[in-house]
C-alpha positions as CSV (number, residue, x, y, z in Angstrom):
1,X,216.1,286.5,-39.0
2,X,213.4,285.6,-41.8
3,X,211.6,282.7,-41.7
4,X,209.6,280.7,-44.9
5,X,207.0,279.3,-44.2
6,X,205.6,281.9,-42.0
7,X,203.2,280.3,-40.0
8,X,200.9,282.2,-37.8
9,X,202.7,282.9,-34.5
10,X,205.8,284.6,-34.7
11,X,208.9,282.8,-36.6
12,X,211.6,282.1,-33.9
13,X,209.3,282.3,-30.9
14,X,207.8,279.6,-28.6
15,X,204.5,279.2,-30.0
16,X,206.1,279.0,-33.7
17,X,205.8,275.6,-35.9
18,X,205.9,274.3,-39.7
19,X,202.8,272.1,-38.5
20,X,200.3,272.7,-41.1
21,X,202.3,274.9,-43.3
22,X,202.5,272.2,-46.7
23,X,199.6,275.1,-48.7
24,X,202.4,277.7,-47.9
25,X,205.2,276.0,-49.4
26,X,206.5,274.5,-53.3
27,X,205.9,275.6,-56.6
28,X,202.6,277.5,-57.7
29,X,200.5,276.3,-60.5
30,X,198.1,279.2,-61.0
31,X,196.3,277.2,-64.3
32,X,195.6,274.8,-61.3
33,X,194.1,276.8,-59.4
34,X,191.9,278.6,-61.9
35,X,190.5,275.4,-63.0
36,X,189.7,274.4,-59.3
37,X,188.1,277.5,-58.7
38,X,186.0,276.9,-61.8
39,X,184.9,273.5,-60.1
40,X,184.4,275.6,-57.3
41,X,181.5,277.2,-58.7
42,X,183.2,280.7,-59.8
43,X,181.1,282.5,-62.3
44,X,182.8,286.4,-62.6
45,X,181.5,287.6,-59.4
46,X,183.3,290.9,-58.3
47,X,186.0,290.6,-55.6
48,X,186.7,293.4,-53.4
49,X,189.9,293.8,-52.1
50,X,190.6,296.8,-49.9
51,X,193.7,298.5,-49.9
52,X,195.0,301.5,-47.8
53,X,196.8,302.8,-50.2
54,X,198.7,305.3,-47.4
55,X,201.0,302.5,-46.1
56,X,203.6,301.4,-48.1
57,X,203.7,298.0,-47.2
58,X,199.9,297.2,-47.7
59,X,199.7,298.8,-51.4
60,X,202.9,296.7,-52.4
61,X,201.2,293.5,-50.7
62,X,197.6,294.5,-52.4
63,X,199.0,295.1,-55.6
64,X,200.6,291.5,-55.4
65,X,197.3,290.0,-54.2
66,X,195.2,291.5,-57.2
67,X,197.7,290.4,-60.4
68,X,198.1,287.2,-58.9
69,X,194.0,287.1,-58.2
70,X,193.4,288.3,-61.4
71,X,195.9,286.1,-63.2
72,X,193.8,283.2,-61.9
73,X,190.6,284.3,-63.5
74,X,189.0,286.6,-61.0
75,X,187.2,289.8,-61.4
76,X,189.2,291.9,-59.2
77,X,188.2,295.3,-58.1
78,X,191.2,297.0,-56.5
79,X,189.6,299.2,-53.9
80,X,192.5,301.7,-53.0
81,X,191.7,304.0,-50.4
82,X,193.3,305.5,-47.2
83,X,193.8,303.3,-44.0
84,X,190.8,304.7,-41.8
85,X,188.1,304.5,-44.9
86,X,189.5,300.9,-45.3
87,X,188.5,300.2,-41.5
88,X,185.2,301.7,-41.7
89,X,184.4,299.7,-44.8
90,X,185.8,296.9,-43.2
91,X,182.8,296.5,-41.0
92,X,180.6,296.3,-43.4
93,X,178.9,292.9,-43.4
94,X,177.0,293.4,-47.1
95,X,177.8,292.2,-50.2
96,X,180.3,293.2,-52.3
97,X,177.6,295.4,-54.2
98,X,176.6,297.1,-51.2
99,X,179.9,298.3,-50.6
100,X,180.9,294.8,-48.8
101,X,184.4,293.4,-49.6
102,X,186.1,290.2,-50.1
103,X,189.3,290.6,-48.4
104,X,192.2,293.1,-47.4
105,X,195.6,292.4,-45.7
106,X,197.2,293.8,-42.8
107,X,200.2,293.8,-40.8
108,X,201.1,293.3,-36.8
109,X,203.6,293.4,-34.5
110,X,205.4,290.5,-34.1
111,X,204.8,290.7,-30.4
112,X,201.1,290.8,-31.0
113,X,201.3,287.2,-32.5
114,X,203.6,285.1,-30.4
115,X,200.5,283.2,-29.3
116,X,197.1,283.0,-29.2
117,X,196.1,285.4,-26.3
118,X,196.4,288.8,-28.7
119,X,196.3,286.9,-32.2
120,X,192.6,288.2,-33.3
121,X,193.2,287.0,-36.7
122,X,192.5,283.6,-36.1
123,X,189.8,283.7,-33.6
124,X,186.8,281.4,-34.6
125,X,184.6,283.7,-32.6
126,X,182.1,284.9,-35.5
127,X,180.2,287.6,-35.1
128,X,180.8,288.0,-31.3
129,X,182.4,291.7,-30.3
130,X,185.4,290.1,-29.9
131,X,185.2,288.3,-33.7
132,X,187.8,289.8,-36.2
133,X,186.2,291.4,-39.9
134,X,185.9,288.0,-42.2
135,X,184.2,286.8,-38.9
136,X,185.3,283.0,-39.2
137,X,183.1,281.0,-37.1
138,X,185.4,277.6,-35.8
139,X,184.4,276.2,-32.9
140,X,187.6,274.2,-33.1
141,X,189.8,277.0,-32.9
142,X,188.1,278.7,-30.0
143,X,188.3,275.1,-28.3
144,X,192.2,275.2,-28.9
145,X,192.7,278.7,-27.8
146,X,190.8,277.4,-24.5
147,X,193.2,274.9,-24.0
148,X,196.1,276.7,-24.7
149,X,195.1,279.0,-21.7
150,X,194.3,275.8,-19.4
151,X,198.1,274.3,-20.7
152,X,200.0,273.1,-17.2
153,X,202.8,273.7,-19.1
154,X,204.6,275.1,-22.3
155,X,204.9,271.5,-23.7
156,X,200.7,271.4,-23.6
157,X,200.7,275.4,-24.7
158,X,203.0,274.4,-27.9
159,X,200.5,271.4,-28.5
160,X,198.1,273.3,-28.8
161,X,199.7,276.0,-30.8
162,X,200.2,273.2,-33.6
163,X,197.1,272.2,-33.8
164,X,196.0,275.6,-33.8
165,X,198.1,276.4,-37.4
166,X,196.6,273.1,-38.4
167,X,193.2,274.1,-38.3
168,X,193.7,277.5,-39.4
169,X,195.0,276.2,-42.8
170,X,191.8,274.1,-42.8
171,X,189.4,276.9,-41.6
172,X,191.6,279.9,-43.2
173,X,190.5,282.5,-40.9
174,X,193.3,284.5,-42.6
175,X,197.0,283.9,-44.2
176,X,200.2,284.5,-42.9
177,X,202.1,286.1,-45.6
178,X,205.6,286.6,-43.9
179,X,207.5,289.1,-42.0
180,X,209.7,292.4,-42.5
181,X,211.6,293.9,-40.3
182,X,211.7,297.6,-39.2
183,X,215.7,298.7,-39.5
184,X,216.8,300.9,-36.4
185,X,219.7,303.6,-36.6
186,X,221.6,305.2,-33.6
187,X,224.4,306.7,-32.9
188,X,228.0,305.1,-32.0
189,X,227.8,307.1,-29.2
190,X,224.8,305.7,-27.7
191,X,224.6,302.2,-25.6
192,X,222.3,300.0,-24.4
193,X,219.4,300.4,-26.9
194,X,217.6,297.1,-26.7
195,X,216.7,295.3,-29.3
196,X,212.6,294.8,-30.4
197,X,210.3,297.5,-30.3
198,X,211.3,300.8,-29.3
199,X,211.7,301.8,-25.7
200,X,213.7,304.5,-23.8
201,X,215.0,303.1,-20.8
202,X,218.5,302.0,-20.2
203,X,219.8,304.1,-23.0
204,X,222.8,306.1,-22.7
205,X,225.6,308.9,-24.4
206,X,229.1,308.0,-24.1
């Protein structure tokens, strides 16, 4: 059922691969890191990272995110709010001191990311209407997500799905940081609930 590395399409599903996934996988060296983010040129600045604080989910994953972001040397400023203010300050395109933001996580259906078509978090796309907040501009990810749509067949869809996650660990339009799954309870007394997503047809009492 769970799946590490979580790439990003859906574990389990025909789009899914390990192709690309070596940055999500092995031990952490966080002294590492802060030293290559000092050769990186960071000097204190402020990073925002937005939390909506009204799912559980998110606060647990944004509480993670800021100890481990502080714990490599950065000045974090843990923004917790409710999920609709996070949205609207999401949009915002300003820096961090003009109530901009660095970054913020979110979740999906599973469904939603099984391939490219629906997968908005790692569009290359900018600042077109259809580009995602962070607004990562990858021409070679928009050329992939072409292709997949012109694929004869799935072997050329799941090619380019692969090179897809490639380039996304290069480009980092966002990071997959794994998968729950929603528990469901019925009654004995009830059959032919299906599994996935909730619907109400075929279901019946005994």
């Amino acid at each position: 059922m769970y799946h590490v590395p979580h790439g990003v399409f859906c574990p389990d599903t025909p789009m899914a691969s390990e192709a690309g996934l070596e940055p999500l996988v092995g031990p952490r060296n966080l002294d590492a890191v802060k030293e290559m983010l000092k050769q990186a040129g960071y000097a204190n600045e402020k990073v925002a990272i937005l939390v909506a604080t009204d799912y559980a989910q998110f606060k647990a994953i944004g509480e993670v995110m800021a100890d481990i972001m502080g714990r490599i040397g950065m000045n974090v400023d843990y923004v917790a709010t409710d999920w609709g203010t996070m949205l609207s300050r999401r949009n915002n395109r300003g820096p961090v001191e003009q109530g901009g933001w660095s970054c913020f996580n979110t979740g999906w259906e599973g469904v939603d990311h099984m391939d490219p078509a629906n997968h908005y978090a790692i569009r290359g796309n900018g600042d077109q209407p259809s580009g995602w907040p962070g607004w990562c501009v990858s021409p070679r990810l928009e050329e992939l997500r072409n292709q997949w749509f012109a694929a004869r067949n799935l072997a050329e869809q799941q090619e380019a799905c692969r090179l897809m996650q490639i380039q996304c660990m290069q480009d980092v339009p966002s990071v997959p940081l794994g998968q729950y799954v929603q528990p469901t309870a019925y009654r004995t007394n009830v059959t032919g609930v299906q599994k996935g997503f909730p619907t109400f047809w075929n279901v019946r009492k005994t």
